[in-house]
PDB file with SEQRES, HELIX, SHEET and CRYST1 records, atoms N, CA, C and O in Angstrom:
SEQRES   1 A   50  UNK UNK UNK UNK UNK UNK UNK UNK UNK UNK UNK UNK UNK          
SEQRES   2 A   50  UNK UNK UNK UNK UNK UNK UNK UNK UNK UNK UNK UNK UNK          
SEQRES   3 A   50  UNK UNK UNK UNK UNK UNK UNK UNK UNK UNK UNK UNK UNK          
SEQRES   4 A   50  UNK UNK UNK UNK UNK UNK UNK UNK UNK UNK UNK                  
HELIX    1 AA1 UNK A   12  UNK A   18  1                                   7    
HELIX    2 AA2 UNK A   24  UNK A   28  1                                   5    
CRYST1    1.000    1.000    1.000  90.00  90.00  90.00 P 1           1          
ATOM      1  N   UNK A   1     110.619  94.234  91.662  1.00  0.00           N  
ATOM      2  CA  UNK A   1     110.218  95.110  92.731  1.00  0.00           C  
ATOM      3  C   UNK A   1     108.685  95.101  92.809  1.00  0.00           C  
ATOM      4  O   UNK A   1     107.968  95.643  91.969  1.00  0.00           O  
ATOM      5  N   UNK A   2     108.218  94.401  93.952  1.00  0.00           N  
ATOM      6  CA  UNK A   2     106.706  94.757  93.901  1.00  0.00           C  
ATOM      7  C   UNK A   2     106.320  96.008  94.549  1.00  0.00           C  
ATOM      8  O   UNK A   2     106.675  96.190  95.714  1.00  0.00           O  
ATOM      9  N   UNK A   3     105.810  96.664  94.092  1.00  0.00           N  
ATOM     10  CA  UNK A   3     104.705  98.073  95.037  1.00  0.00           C  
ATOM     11  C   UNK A   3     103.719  97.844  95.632  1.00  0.00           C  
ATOM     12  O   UNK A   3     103.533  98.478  96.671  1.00  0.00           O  
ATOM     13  N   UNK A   4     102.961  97.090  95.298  1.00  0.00           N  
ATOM     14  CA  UNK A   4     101.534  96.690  95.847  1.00  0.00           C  
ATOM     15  C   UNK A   4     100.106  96.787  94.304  1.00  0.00           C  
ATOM     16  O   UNK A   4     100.269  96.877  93.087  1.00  0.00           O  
ATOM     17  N   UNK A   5      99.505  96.751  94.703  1.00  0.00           N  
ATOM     18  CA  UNK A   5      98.049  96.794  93.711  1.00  0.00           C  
ATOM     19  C   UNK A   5      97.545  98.377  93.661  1.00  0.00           C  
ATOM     20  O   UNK A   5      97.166  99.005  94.649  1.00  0.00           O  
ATOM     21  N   UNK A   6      97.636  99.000  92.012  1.00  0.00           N  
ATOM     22  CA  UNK A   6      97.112 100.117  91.563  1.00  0.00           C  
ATOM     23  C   UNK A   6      95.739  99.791  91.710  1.00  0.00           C  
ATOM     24  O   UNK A   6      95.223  98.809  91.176  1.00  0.00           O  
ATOM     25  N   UNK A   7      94.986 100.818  92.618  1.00  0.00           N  
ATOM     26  CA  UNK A   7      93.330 100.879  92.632  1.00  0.00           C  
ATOM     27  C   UNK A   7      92.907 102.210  91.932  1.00  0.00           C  
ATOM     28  O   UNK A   7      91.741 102.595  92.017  1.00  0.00           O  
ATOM     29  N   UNK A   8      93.817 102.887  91.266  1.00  0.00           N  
ATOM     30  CA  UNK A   8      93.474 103.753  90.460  1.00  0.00           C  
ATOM     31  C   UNK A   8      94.325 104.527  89.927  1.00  0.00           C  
ATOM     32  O   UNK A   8      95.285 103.767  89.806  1.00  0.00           O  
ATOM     33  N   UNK A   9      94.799 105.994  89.324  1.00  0.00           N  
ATOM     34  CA  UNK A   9      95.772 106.026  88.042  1.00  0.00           C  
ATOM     35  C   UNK A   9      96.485 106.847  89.320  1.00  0.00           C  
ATOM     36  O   UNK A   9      97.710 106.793  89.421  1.00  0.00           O  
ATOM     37  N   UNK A  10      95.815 107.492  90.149  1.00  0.00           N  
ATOM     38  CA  UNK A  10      96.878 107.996  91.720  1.00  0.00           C  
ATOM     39  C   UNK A  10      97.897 106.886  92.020  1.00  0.00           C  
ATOM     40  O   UNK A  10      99.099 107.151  92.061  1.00  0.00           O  
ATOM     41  N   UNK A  11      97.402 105.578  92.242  1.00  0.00           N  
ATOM     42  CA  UNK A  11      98.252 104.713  92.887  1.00  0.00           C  
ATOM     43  C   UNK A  11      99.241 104.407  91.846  1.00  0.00           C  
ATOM     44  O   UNK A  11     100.309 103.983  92.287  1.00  0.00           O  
ATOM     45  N   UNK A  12      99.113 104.557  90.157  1.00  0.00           N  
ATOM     46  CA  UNK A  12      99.961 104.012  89.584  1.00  0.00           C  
ATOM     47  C   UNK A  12     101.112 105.174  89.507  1.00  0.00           C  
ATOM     48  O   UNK A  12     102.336 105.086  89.605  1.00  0.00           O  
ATOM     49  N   UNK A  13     100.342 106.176  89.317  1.00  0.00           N  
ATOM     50  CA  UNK A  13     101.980 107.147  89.323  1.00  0.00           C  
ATOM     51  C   UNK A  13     102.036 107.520  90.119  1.00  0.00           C  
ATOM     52  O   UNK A  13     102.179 108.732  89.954  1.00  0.00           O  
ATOM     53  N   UNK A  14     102.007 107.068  91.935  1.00  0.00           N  
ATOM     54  CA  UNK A  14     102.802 106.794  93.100  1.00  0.00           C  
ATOM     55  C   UNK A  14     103.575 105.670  92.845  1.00  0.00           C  
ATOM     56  O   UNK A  14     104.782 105.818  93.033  1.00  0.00           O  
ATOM     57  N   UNK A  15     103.104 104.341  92.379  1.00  0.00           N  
ATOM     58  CA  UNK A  15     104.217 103.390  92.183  1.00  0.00           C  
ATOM     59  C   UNK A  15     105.400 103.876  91.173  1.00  0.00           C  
ATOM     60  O   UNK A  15     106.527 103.619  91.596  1.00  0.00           O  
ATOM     61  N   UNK A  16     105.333 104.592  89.798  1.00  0.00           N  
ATOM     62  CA  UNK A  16     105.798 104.727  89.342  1.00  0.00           C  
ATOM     63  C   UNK A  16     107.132 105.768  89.677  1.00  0.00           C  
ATOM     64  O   UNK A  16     108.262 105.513  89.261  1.00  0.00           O  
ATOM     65  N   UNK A  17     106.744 107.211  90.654  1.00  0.00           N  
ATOM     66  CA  UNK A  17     107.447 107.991  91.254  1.00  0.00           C  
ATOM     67  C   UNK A  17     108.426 107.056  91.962  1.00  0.00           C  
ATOM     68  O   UNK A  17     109.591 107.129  91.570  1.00  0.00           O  
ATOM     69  N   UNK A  18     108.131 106.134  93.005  1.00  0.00           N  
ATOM     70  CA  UNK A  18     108.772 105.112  93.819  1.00  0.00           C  
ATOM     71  C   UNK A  18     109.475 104.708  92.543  1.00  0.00           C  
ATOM     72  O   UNK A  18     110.656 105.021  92.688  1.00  0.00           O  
ATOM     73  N   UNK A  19     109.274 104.129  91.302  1.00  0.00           N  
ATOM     74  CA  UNK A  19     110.819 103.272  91.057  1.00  0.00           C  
ATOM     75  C   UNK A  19     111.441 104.596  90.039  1.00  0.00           C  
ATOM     76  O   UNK A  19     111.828 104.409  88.886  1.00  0.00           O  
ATOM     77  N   UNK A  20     111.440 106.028  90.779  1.00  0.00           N  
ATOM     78  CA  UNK A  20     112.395 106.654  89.810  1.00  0.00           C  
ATOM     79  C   UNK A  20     111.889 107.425  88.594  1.00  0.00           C  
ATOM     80  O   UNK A  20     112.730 107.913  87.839  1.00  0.00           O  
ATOM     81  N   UNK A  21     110.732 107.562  88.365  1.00  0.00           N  
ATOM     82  CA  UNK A  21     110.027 108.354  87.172  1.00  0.00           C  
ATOM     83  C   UNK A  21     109.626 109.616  87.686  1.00  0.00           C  
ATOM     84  O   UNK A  21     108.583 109.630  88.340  1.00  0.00           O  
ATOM     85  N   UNK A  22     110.376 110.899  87.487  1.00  0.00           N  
ATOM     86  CA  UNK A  22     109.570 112.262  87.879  1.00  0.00           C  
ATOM     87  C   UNK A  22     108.369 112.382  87.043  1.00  0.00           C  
ATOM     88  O   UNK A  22     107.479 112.914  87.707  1.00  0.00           O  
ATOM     89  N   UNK A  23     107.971 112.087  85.793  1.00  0.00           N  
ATOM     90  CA  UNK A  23     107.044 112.390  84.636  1.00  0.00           C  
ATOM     91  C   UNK A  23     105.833 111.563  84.896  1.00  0.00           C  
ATOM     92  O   UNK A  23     104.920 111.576  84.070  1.00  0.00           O  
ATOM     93  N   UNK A  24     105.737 110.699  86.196  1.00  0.00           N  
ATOM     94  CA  UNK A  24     104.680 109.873  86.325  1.00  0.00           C  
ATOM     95  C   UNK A  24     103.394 110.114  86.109  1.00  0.00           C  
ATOM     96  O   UNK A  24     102.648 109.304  85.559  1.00  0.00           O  
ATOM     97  N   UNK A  25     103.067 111.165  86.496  1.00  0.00           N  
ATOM     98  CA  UNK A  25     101.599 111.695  86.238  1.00  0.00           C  
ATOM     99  C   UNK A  25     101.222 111.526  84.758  1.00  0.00           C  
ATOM    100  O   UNK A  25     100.355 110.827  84.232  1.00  0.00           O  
ATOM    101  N   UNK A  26     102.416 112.642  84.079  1.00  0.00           N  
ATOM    102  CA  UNK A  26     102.282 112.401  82.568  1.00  0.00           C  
ATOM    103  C   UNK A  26     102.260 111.367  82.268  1.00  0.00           C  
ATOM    104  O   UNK A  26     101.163 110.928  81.921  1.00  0.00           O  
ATOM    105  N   UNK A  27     103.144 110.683  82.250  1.00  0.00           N  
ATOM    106  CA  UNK A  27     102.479 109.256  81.689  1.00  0.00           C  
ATOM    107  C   UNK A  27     101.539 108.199  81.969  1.00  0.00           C  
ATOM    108  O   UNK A  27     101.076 107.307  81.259  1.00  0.00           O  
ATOM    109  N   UNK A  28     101.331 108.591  83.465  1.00  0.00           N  
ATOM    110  CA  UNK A  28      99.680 107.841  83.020  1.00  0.00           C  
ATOM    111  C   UNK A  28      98.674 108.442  82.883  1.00  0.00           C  
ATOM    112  O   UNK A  28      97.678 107.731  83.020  1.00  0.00           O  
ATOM    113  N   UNK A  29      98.399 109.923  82.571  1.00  0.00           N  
ATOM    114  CA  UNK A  29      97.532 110.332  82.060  1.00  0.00           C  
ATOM    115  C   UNK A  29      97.483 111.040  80.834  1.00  0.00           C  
ATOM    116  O   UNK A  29      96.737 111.980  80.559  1.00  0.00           O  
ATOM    117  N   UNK A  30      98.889 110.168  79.668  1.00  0.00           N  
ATOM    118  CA  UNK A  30      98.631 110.579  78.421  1.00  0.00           C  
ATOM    119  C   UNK A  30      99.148 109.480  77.631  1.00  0.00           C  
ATOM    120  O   UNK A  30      99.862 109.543  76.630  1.00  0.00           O  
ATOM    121  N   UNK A  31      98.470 107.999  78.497  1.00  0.00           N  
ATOM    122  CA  UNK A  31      98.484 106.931  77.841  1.00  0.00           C  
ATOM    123  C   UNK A  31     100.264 106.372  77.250  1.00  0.00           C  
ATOM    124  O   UNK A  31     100.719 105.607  76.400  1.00  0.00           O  
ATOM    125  N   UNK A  32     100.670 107.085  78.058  1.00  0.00           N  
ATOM    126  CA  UNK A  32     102.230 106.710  77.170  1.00  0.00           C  
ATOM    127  C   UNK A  32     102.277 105.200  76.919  1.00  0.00           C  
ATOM    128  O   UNK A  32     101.634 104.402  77.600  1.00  0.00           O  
ATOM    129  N   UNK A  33     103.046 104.865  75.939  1.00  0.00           N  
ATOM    130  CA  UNK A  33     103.632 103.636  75.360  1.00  0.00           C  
ATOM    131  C   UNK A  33     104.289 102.932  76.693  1.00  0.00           C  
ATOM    132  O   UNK A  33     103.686 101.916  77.041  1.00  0.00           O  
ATOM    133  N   UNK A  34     105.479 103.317  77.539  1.00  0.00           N  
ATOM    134  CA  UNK A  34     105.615 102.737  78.176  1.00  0.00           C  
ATOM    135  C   UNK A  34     105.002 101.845  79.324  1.00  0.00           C  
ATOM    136  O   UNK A  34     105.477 100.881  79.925  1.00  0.00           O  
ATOM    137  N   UNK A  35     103.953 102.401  79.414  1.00  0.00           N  
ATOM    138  CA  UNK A  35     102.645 101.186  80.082  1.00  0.00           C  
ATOM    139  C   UNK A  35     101.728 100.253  79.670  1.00  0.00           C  
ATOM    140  O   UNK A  35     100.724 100.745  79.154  1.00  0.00           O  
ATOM    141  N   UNK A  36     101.765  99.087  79.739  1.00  0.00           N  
ATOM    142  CA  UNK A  36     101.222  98.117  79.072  1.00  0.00           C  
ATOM    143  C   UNK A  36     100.104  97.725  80.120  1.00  0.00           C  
ATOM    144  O   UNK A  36     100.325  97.464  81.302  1.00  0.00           O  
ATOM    145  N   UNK A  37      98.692  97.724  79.409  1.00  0.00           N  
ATOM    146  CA  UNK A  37      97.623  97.707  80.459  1.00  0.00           C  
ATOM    147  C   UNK A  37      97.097  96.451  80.471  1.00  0.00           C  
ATOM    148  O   UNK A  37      96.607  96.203  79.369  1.00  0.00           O  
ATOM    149  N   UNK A  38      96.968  95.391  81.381  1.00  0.00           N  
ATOM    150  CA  UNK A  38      96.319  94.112  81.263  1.00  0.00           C  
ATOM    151  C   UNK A  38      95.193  93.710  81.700  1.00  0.00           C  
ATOM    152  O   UNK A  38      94.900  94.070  82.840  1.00  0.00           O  
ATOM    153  N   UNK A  39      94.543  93.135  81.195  1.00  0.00           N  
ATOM    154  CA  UNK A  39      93.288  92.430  81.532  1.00  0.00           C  
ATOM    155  C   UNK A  39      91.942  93.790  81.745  1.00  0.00           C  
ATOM    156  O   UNK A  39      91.010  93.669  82.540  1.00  0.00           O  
ATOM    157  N   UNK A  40      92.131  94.898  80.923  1.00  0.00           N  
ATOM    158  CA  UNK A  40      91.051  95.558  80.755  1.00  0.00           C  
ATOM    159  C   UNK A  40      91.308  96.488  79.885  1.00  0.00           C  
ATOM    160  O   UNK A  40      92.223  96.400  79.066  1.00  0.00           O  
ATOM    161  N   UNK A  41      90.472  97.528  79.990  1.00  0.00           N  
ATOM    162  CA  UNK A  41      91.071  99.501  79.636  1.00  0.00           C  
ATOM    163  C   UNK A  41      91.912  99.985  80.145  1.00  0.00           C  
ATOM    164  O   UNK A  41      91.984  99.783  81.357  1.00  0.00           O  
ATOM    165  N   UNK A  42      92.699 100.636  79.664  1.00  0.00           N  
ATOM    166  CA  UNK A  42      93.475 101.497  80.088  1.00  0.00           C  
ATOM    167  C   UNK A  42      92.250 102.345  81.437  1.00  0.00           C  
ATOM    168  O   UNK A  42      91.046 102.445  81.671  1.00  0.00           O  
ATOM    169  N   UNK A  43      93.342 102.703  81.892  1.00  0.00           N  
ATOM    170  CA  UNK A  43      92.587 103.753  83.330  1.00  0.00           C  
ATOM    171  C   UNK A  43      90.940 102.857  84.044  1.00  0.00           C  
ATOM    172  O   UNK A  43      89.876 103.426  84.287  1.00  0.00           O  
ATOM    173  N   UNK A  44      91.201 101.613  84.196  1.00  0.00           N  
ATOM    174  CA  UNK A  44      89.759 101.309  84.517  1.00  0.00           C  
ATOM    175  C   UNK A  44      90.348  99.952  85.689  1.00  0.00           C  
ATOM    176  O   UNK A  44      91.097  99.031  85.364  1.00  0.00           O  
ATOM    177  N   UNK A  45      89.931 100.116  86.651  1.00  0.00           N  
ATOM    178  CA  UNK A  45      90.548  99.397  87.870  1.00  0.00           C  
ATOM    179  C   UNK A  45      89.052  98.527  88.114  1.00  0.00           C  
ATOM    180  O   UNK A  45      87.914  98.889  87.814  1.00  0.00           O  
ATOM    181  N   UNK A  46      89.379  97.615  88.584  1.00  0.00           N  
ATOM    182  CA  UNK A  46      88.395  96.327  88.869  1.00  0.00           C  
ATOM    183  C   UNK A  46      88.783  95.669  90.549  1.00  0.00           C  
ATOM    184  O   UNK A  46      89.954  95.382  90.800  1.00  0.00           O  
ATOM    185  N   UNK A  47      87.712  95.484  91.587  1.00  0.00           N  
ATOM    186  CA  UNK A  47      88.325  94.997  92.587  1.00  0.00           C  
ATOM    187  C   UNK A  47      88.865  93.180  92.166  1.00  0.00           C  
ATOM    188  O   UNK A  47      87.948  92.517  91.681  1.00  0.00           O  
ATOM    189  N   UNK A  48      89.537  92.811  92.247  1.00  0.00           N  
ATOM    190  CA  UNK A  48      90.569  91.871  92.308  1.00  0.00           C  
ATOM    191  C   UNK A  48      89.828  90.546  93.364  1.00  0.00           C  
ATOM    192  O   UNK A  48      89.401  90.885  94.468  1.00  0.00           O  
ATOM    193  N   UNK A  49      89.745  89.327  93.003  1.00  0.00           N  
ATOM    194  CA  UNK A  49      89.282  88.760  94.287  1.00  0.00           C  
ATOM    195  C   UNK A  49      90.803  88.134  94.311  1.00  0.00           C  
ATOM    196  O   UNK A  49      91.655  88.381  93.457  1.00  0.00           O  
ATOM    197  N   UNK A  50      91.035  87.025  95.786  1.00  0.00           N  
ATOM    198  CA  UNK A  50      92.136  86.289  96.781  1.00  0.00           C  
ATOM    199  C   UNK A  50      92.928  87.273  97.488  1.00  0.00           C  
ATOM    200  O   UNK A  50      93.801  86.911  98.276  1.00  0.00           O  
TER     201      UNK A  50                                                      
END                                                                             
């Protein structure tokens, strides 16, 4: 299921609400385990080039 591109921790627990998580907020703003963060920091968004 794609959502689109998180530009910040709003957009991720909107994607996350969308596939079914009421606790979204909480978990991305208490680092839960179930999110695996790539190619930076946790909570730190980068514009993307293509």
């Amino acid at each position: 299921m794609d959502f689109g591109l998180a530009r910040d921790d709003h957009d991720l627990a909107e994607f996350l609400r969308r596939a079914g998580l009421d606790d979204a907020d909480q978990l991305v703003s208490g680092d839960s385990p179930i999110i695996q963060w790539r190619g930076g920091r946790a909570h730190e968004y980068e514009a993307g080039g293509g």
